[in-house]
matplotlib code that plots the C-alpha trace (Angstrom):
import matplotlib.pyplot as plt

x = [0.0, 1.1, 1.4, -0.6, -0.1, 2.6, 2.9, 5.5, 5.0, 7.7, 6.9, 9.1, 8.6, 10.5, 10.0, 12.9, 11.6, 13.0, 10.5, 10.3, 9.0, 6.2, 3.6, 2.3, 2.2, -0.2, 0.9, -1.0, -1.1, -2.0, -0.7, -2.2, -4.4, -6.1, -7.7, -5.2, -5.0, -2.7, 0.6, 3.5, 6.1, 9.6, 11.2, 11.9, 14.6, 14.6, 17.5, 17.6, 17.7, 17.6, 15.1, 16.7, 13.7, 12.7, 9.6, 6.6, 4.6, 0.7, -1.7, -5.5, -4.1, -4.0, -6.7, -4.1, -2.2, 1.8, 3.4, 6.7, 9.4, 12.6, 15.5, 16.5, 20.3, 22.0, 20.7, 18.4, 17.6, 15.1, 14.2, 10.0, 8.5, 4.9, 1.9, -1.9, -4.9, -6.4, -8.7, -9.8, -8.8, -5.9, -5.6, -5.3, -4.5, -3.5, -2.2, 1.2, 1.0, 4.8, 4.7, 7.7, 9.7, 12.9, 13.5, 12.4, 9.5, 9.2, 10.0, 12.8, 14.1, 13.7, 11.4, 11.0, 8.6, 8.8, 5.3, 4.5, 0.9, -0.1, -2.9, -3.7]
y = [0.0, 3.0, 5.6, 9.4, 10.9, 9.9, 12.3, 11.2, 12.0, 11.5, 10.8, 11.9, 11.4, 12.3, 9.3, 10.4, 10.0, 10.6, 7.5, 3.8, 5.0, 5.2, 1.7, 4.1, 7.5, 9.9, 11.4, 13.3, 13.8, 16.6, 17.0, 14.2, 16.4, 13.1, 10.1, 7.4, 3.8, 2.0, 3.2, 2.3, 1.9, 2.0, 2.2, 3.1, 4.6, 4.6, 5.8, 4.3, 5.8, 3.3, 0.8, -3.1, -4.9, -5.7, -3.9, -4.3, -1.4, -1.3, 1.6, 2.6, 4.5, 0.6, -0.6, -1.8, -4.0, -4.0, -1.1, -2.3, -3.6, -2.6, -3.5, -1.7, -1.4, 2.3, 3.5, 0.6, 2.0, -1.1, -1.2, -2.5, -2.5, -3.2, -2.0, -1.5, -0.7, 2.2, 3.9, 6.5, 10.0, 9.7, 13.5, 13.2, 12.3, 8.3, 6.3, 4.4, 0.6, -0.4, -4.0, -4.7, -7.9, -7.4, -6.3, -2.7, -3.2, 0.6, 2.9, 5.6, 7.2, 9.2, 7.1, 8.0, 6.3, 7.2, 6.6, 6.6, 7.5, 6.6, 7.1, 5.2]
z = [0.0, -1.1, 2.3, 1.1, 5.0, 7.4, 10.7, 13.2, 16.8, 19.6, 23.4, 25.6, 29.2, 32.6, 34.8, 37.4, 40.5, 44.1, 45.0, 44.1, 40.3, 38.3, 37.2, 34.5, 32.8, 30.8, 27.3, 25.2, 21.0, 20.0, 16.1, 14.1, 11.9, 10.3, 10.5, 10.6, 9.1, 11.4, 14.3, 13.7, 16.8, 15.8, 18.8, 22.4, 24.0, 28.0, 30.0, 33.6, 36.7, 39.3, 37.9, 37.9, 35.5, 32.2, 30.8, 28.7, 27.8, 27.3, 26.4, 26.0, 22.4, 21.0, 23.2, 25.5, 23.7, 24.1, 22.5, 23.4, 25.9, 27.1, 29.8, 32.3, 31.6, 31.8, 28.1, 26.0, 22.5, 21.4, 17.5, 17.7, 14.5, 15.9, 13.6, 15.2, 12.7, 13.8, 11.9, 14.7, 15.7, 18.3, 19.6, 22.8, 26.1, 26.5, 29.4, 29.4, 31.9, 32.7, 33.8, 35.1, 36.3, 38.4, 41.6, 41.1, 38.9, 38.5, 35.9, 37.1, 34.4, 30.7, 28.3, 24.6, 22.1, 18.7, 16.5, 13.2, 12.0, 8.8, 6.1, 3.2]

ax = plt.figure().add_subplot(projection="3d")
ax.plot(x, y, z, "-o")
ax.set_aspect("equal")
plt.show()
């Protein structure tokens, strides 16, 4: 299929916390100006704090199915490739679950998720 409208959007999110870390986080789109057919993630990037776990990521925008995982080492740049038909408006406000195994199943740290959006 031949892609007529592509609009990238990056997450980023400050997860740092003086606490035990975050189980989930809220991010909002704001820019996708149409419809689109399907997300594409290509990948995430988290740089650790003090987290010791690997993650997977869910979210409402894919009607909670995994976006994603990563590890906690130091800086984890993790290539996804995951596409979700969509075929609804996505501006605005979505929800982030980290399930975490480890011994600090929290998130403490920088998270970005770079999206794809596209319409065919």
């Amino acid at each position: 299929m031949k892609k007529e409208v592509l609009k990238t959007v990056i997450i980023n999110l400050d997860l740092k916390s003086t606490g035990a870390g975050y189980s989930s986080a809220s991010f909002t789109i704001s820019n996708v100006t149409f419809i689109p057919d399907e997300v594409l993630v290509r990948s995430i990037l988290y740089r650790n704090s003090t987290s010791t776990a690997n993650f997977v990521i869910t979210s409402d925008l894919v009607d909670w199915n995994p976006l994603g995982y990563f590890s906690s080492a130091s800086v984890t740049l993790t290539p996804i490739y995951i596409k979700y038909r969509l075929e609804k408006p996505v501006n605005g406000t979505y929800t982030l679950n980290f399930s975490g195994v480890g011994s600090t199943p929290f998130v403490n740290g920088y998270l970005t998720i770079h999206l794809d959006f596209y319409k065919y």
